[in-house]
VOLUMNU-233836 format. One record per residue (C-alpha): x, y, z; residue in one letter; residue number from 0. Coordinates in nm, 4 decimals. Layout:
<vexdrens>
- X,Y,Z,residu,num
- X,Y,Z,A,NUM
...
</vexdrens>
This chain:
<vexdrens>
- X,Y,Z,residu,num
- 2.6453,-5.1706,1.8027,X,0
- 2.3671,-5.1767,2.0521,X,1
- 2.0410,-5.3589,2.1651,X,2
- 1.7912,-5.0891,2.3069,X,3
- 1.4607,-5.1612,2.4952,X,4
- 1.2252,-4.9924,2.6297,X,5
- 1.0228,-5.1653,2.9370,X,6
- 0.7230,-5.0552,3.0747,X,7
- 0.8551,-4.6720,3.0083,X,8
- 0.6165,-4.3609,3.1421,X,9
- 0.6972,-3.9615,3.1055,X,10
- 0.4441,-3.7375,3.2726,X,11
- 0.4522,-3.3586,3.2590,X,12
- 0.2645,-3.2239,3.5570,X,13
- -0.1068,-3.4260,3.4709,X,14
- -0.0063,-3.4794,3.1015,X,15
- 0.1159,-3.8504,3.0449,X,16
- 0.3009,-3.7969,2.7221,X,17
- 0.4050,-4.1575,2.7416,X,18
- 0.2370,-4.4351,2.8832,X,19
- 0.3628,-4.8163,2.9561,X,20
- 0.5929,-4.8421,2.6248,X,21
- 0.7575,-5.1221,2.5612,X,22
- 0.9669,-5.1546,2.2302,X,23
- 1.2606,-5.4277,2.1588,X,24
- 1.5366,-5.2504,1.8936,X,25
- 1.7477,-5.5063,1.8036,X,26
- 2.1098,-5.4436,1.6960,X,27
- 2.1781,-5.2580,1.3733,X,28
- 1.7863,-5.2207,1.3106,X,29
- 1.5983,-4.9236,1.1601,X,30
- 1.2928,-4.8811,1.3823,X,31
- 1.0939,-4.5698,1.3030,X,32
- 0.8302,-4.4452,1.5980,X,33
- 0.5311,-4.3043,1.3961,X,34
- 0.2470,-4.1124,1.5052,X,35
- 0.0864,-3.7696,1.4912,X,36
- 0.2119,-3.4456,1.6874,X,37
- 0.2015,-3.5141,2.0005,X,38
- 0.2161,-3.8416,2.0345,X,39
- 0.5279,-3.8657,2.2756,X,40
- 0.7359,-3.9317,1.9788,X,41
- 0.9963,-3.6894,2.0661,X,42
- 0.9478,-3.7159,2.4718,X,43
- 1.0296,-4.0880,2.4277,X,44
- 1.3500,-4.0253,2.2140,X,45
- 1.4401,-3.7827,2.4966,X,46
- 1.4393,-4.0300,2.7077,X,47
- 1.6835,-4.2650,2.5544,X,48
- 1.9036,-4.0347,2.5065,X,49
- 1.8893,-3.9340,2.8879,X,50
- 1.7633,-3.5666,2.8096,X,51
- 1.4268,-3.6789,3.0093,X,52
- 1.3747,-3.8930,3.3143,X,53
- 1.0548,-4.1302,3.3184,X,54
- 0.8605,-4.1499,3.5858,X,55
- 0.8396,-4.5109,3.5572,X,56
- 1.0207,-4.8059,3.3357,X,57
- 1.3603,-4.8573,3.2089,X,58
- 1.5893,-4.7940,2.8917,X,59
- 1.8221,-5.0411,2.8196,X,60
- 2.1421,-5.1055,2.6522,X,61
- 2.2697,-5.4524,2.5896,X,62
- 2.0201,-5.5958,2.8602,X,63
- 2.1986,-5.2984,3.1020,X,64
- 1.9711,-5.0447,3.2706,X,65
- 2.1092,-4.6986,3.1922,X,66
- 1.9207,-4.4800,3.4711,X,67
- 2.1820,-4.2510,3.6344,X,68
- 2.3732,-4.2622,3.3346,X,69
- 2.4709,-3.8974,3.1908,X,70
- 2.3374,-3.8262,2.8222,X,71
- 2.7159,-3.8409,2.7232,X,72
- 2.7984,-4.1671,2.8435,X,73
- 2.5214,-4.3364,2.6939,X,74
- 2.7503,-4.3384,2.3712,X,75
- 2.4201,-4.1807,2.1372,X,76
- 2.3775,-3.9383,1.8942,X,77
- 2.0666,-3.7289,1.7712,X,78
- 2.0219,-3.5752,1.5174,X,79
- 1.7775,-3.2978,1.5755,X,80
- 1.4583,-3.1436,1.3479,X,81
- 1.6308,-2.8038,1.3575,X,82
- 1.9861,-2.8654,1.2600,X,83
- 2.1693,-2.6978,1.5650,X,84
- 2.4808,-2.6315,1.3877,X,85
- 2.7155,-2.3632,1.5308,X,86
- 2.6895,-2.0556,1.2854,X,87
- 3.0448,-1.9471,1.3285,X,88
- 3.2178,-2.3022,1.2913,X,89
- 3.3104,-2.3793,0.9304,X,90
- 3.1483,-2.7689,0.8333,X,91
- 3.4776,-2.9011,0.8927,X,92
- 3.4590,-2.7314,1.2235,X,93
- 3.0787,-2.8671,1.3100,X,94
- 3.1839,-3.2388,1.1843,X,95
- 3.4945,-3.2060,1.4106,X,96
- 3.3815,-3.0635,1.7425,X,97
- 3.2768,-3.4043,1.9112,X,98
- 3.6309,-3.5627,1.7838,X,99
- 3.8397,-3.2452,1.9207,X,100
- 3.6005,-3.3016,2.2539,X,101
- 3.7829,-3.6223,2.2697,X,102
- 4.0917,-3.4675,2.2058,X,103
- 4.1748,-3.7013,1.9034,X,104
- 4.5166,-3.5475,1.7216,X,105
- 4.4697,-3.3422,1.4136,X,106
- 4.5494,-3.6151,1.1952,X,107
- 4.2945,-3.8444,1.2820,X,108
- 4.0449,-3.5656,1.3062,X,109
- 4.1411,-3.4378,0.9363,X,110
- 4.1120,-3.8390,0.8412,X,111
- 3.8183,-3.8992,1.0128,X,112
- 3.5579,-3.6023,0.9034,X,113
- 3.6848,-3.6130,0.5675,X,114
- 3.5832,-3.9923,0.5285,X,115
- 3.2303,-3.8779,0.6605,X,116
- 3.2051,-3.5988,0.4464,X,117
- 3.3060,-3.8447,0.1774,X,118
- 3.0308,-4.0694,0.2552,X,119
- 2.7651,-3.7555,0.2618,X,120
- 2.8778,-3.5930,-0.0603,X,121
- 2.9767,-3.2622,0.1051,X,122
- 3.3542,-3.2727,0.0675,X,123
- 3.3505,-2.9594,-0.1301,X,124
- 3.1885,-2.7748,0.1511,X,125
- 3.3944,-2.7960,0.4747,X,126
- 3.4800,-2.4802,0.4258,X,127
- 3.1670,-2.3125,0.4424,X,128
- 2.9428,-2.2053,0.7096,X,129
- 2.6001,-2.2616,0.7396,X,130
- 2.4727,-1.9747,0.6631,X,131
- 2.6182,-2.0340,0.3370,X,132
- 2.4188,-2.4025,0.2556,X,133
- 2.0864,-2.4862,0.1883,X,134
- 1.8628,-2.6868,0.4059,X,135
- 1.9696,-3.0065,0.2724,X,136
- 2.3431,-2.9321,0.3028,X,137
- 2.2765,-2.8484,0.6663,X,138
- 2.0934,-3.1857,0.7247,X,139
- 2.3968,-3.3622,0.5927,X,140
- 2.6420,-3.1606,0.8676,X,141
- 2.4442,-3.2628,1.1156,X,142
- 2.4075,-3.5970,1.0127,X,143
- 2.8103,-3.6176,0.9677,X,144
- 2.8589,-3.4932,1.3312,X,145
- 2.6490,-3.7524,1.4487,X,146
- 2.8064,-3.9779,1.2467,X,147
- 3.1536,-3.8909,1.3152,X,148
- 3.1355,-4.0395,1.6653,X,149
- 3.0739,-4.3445,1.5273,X,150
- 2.7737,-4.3965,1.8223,X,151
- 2.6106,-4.7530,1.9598,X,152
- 2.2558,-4.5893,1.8538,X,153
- 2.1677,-4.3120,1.5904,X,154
- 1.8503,-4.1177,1.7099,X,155
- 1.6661,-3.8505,1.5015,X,156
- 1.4149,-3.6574,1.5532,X,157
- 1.2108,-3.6127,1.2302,X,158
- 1.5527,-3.5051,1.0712,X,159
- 1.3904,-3.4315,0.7188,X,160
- 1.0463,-3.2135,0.8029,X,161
- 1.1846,-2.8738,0.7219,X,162
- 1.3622,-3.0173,0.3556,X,163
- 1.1124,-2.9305,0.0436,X,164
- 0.9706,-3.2249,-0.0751,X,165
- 1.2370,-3.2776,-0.3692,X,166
- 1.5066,-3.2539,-0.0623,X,167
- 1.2749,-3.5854,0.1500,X,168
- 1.2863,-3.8480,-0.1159,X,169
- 1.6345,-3.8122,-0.2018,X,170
- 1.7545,-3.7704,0.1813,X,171
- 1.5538,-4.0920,0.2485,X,172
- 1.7423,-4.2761,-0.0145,X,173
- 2.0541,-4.1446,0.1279,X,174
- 1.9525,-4.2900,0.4816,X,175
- 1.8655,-4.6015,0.3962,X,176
- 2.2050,-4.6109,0.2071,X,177
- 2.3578,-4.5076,0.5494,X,178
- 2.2102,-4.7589,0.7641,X,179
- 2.3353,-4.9956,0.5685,X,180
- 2.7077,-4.8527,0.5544,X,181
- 2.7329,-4.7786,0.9167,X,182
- 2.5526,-5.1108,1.0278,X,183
- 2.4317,-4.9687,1.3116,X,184
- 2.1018,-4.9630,1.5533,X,185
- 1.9053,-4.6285,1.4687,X,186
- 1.5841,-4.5067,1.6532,X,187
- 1.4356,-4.2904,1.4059,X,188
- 1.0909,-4.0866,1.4795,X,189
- 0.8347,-3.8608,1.2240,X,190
- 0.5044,-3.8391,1.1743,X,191
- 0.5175,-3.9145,0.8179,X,192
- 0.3916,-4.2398,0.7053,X,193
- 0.5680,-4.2358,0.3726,X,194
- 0.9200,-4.1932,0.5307,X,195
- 0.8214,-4.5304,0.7886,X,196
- 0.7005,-4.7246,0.5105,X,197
- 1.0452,-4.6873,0.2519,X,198
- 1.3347,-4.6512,0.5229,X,199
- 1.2170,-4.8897,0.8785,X,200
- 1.2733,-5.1991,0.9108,X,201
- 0.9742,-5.2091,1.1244,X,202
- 0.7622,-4.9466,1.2508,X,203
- 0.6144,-4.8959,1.5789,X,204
- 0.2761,-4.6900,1.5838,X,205
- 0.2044,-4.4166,1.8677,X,206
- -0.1103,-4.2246,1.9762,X,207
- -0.1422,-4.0218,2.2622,X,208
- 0.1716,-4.2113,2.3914,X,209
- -0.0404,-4.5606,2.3841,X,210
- 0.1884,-4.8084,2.1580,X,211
- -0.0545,-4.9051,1.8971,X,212
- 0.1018,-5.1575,1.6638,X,213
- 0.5042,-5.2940,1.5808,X,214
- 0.5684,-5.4784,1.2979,X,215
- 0.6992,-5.4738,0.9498,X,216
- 0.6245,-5.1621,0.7215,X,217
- 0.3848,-5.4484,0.5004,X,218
- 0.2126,-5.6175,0.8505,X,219
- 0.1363,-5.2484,0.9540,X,220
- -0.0312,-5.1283,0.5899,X,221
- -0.1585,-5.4880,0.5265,X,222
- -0.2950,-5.5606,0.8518,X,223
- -0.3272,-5.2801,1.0556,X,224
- -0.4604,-5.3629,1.4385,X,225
- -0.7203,-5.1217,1.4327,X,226
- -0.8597,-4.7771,1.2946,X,227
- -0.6326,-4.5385,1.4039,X,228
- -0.3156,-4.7512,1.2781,X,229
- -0.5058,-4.8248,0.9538,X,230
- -0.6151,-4.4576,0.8810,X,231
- -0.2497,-4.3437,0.9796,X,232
- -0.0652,-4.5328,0.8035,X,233
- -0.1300,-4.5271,0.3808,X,234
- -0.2051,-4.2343,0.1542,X,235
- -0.4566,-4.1464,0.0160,X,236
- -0.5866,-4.2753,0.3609,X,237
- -0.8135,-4.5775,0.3894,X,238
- -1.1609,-4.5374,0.3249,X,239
- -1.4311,-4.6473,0.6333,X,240
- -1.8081,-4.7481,0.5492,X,241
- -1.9573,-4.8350,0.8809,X,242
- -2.3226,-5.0440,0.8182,X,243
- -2.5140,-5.2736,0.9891,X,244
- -2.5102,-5.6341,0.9291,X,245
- -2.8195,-5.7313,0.7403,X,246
- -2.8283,-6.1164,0.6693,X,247
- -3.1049,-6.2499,0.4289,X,248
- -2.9768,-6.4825,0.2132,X,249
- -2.6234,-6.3483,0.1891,X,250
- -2.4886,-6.0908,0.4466,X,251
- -2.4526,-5.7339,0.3301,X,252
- -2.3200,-5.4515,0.5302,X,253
- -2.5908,-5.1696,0.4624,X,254
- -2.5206,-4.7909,0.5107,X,255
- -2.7693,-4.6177,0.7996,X,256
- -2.9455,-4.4286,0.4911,X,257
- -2.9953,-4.7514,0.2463,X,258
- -2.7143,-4.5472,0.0401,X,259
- -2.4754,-4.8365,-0.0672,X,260
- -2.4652,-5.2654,0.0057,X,261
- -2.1357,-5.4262,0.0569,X,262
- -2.1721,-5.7911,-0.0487,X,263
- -1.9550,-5.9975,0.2672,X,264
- -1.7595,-6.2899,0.2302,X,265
- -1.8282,-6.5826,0.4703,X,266
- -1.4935,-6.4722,0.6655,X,267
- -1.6308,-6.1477,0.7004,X,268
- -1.9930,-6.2110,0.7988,X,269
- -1.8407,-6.4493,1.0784,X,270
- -1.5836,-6.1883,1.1921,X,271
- -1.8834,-5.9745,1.2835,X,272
- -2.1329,-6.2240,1.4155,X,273
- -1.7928,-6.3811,1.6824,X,274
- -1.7453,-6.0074,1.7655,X,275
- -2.1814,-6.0188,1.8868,X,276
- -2.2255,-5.7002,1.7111,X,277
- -2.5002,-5.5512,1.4883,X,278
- -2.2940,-5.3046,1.3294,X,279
- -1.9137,-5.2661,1.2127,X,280
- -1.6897,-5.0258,0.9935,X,281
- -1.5822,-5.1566,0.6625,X,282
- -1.2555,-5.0275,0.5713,X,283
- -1.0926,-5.0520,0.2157,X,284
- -0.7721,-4.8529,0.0758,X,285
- -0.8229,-4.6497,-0.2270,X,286
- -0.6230,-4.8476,-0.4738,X,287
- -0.8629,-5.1660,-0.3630,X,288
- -1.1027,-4.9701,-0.5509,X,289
- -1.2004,-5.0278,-0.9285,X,290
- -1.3769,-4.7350,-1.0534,X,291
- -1.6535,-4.8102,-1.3376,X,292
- -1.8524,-4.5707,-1.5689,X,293
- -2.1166,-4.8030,-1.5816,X,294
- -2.3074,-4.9919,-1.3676,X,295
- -2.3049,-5.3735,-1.3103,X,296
- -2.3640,-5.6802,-1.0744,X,297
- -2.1864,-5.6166,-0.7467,X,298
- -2.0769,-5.2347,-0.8087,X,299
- -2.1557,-4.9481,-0.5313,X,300
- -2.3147,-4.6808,-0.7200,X,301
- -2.1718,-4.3208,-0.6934,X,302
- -2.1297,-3.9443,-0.8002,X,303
- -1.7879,-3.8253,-0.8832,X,304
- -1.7249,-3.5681,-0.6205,X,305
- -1.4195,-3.3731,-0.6847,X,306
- -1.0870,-3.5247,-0.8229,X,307
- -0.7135,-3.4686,-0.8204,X,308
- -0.4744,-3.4874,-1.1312,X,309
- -0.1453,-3.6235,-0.9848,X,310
- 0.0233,-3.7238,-1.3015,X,311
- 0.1354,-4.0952,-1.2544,X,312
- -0.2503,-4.1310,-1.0982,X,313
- -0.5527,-3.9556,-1.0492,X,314
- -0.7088,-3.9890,-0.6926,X,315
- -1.1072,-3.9741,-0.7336,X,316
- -1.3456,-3.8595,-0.4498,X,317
- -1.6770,-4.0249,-0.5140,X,318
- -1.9930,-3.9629,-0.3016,X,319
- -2.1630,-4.2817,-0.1859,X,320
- -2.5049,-4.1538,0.0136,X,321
- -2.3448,-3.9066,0.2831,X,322
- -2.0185,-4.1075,0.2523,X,323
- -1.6662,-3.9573,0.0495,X,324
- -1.4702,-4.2299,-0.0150,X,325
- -1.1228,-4.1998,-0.2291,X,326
- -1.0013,-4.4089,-0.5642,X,327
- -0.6980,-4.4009,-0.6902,X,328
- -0.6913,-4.4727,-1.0558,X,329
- -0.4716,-4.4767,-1.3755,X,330
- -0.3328,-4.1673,-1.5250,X,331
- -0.5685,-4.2152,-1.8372,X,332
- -0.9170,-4.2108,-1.6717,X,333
- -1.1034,-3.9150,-1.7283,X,334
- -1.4191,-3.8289,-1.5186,X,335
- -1.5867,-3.4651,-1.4659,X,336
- -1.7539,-3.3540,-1.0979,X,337
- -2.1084,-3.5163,-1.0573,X,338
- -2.0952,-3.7716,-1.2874,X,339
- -2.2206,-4.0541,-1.2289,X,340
- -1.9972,-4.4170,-1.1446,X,341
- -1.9602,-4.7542,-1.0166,X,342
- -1.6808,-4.8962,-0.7848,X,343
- -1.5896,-5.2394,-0.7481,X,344
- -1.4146,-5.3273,-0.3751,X,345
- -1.1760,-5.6018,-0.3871,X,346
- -1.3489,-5.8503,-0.1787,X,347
- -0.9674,-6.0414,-0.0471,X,348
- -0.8349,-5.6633,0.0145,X,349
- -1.1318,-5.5711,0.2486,X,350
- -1.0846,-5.4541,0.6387,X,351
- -1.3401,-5.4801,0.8860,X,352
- -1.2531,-5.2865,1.2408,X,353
- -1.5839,-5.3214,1.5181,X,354
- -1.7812,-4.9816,1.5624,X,355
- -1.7270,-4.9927,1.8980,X,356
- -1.3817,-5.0310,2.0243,X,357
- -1.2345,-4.9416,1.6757,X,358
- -1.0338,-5.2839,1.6742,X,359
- -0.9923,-5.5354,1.4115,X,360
- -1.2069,-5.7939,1.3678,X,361
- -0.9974,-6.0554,1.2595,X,362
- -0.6988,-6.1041,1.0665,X,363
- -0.7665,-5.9081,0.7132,X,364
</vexdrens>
């Protein structure tokens, strides 16, 4: 088992900082998943745990012990790659083996040992194959049974599931999470795919153009996301932004640029705005904080049903508001048709407000 931090770490390429003054705390046996977009330094930082990259500045550390200078294999890791990098003429027995018959472990343990991972990964009946002979999912699990085979202080992967069909992702993520808990170890896991952070990490840490944006739980980063990057990112559909100007007569409104819609504010979120000294801010509000109305009525923002998406177990509903799209999810059973006319109700307690400046919160929503 392992503690891993991250202090102060920076990776340049030539003028390109692809990581820039990260610091993360992994704590032993956690599932921390790095999110972010391509190119966020997700990968470059992984790299650099593992001791495939050398910053230019900061440290990786093991149980409070600097690793610079140490070799890739002695940092006792294992990754787990987006492309599978198995060798095409080993059998799987062969693959799950080769870091055990590096060691030079006898046959017996070796037969004992992959077997019991292969046990574990539901591939038992394939260790004779090769992988030309499995399907993308069968691959992932060979991989992920040579990592695991080593029995490593720290599991890294590097969005292991993106080239599985969808089908494939859920039911690998299950059989993650399932894994973590097994092998009660520290994993380091990085993707660009919100969905995957929110069900598998304990907490998630939030990257953009290698700037650490946010760490917490997957529930403090979708409930109360540190600005509009990290609340746009993270959620899908993704959250909706009205950005007004503060108009107070009587009660305070936030009022689109075109008179187009009028978001009553709560007294929280009239003072979040006036503390902040600004005239104008971005409302934010997720589609499922939505109600969507056929009719109007005190309170509603009125709207034009744009376009909308049949989804089976929900029906996501663009509705035009002025110049503004904004997304509702609704209930399988509500039927609308392309320009008609509707109402939405926000949920005044489930309401965001970021400044339309500096794109930070203002506040704790």
């Amino acid at each position: 088992m392992a503690h891993l931090e991250l202090v102060h770490l920076t990776k340049r390429f030539g003028a390109n900082t692809a990581v820039s003054d990260l610091s993360l705390d992994i704590a032993d046996r956690e599932f921390l998943v790095l999110l972010g977009p391509s190119g966020a330094g997700k990968t470059t930082t992984l790299r650099c745990v593992a001791g495939l990259e050398s910053p230019e500045a900061g440290q990786v550390k093991f149980d409070g012990q600097p690793v610079a200078g140490v070799s890739p294999a002695e940092r006792d890791v294992a990754m787990v790659f987006q492309t599978y990098a198995l060798y095409p003429r080993k059998t799987v027995f062969q693959n799950i083996a080769f870091p055990l018959q590096a060691r030079k472990l006898s046959r017996a343990d070796i037969d004992r040992q992959v077997k019991q991972v292969a046990g574990l990964l539901h591939i038992e009946h394939l260790l004779q194959r090769r992988p030309a002979q499995l399907s993308g999912g069968e691959q992932q699990r060979v991989a992920l049974g040579r990592a695991m085979v080593r029995r490593p202080k720290v599991f890294l992967m590097d969005e292991p599931l993106t080239n599985l069909d969808f089908k494939l992702r859920v039911e690998m993520r299950t059989e993650l999470n399932h894994l973590h808990h097994e092998l009660n170890t520290t994993w380091f896991y990085v993707t660009n795919d919100q969905v995957e952070a929110m069900s598998m990490a304990d907490r998630i840490a939030v990257l953009q153009k290698g700037r650490l944006q946010q760490v917490g739980t997957p529930r403090q980063v979708y409930d109360h996301p540190v600005n509009q990057f990290v609340a746009g990112f993270v959620g899908h559909p993704r959250m909706n932004f009205l950005e007004g100007a503060l108009v107070v007569d009587g009660r305070a409104v936030l009022r689109a640029p075109d008179g187009s819609w009028t978001v009553p504010l709560t007294d929280r979120l009239r003072d979040c705005i006036l503390r902040a000294g600004r005239e104008r801010a971005v409302l934010g509000v997720r589609p499922e904080d939505l109600e969507l109305k056929t009719e109007a009525g005190p309170g509603r923002l009125a709207g034009e049903v744009f376009v909308f998406e049949l989804l089976g177990d929900r029906t996501i509903v663009d509705v035009r508001l002025g110049q503004t799209i904004v997304k509702v999810r609704t209930a399988p059973t509500v039927t609308v048709t392309a320009g008609q006319p509707v109402w939405l109700t926000p949920n005044m307690e489930r309401l965001h407000l970021f400044d339309a400046v500096t794109s930070q919160s203002l506040g704790d929503q």
